[in-house]
C-alpha positions in Angstrom: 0.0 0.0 0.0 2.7 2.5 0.9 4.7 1.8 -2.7 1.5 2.6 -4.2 0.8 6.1 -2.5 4.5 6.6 -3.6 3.9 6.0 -7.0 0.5 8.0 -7.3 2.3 10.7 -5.6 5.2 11.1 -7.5 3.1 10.2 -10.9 0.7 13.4 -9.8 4.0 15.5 -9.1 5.6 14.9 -12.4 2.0 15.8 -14.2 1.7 19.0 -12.2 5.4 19.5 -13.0 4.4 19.1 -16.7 1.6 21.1 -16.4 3.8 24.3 -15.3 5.8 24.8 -18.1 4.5 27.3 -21.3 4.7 25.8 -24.9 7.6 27.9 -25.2 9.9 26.0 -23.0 9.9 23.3 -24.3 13.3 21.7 -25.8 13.4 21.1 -29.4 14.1 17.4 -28.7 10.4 16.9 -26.8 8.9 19.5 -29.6 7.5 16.2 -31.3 5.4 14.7 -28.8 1.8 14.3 -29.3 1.2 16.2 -26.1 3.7 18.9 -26.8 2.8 19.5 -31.0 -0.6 20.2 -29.0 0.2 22.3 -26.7 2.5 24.5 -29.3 -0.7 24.5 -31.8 -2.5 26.1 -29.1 -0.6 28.6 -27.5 1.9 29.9 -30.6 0.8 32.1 -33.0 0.7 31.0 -36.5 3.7 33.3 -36.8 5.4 31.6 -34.6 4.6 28.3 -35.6 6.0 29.5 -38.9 9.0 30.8 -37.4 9.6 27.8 -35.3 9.1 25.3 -38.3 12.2 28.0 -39.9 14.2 27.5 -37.8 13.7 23.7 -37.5 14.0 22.9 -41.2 17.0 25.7 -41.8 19.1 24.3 -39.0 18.1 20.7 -39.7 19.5 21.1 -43.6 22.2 22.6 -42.3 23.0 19.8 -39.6 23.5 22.0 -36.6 20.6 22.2 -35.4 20.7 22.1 -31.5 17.9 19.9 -29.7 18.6 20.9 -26.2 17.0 24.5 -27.1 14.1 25.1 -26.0 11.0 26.7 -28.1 11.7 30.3 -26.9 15.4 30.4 -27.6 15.0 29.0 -30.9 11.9 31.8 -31.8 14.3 34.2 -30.4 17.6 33.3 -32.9 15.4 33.0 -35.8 14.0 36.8 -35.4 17.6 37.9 -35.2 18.5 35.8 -38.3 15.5 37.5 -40.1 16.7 40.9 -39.1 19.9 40.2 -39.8 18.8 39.3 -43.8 16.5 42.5 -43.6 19.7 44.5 -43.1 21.3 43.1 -45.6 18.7 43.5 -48.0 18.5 46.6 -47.1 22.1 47.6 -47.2 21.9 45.7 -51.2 19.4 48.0 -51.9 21.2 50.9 -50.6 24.0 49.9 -53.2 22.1 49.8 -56.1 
């Protein structure tokens, strides 16, 4: 009896625990979970989804794409790689 209040306690814990986390930090490598893909659909915008799936695909064809980051860090390096292009568009541009 007392293994099983241990287990039911520590399986409530780790949903709670689960529960407390936003879509956004979650790590690239749990990004595919059924629960998680959920969760994301939810609460990202459909720009962010778009900028999320970016980032995935860019770095994934690339082959440095880094699993341990989590959903917010990765939003957050692919808005500085698109303003990084929009300067140097813009700086093309300028040149012409």
């Amino acid at each position: 009896m007392k293994n099983y209040k241990l287990a039911l306690a520590a399986a409530l814990v780790s949903i709670l625990l689960a529960g407390c986390g936003g879509a956004k930090d979650i790590k690239l490598s749990e990004s595919n979970e059924p629960e998680n893909v959920k969760k994301l659909q939810e609460k990202l915008t459909p720009a962010e989804m778009s900028s999320l799936k970016k980032y995935v695909v860019a770095h994934h064809m690339r082959g440095d794409l880094n699993y341990n980051l989590t959903v917010k860090e990765a939003l957050a390096a692919q808005e500085e790689d698109d303003k990084l292009k929009k300067r140097a568009a813009d700086a093309a541009n300028q040149i012409q």
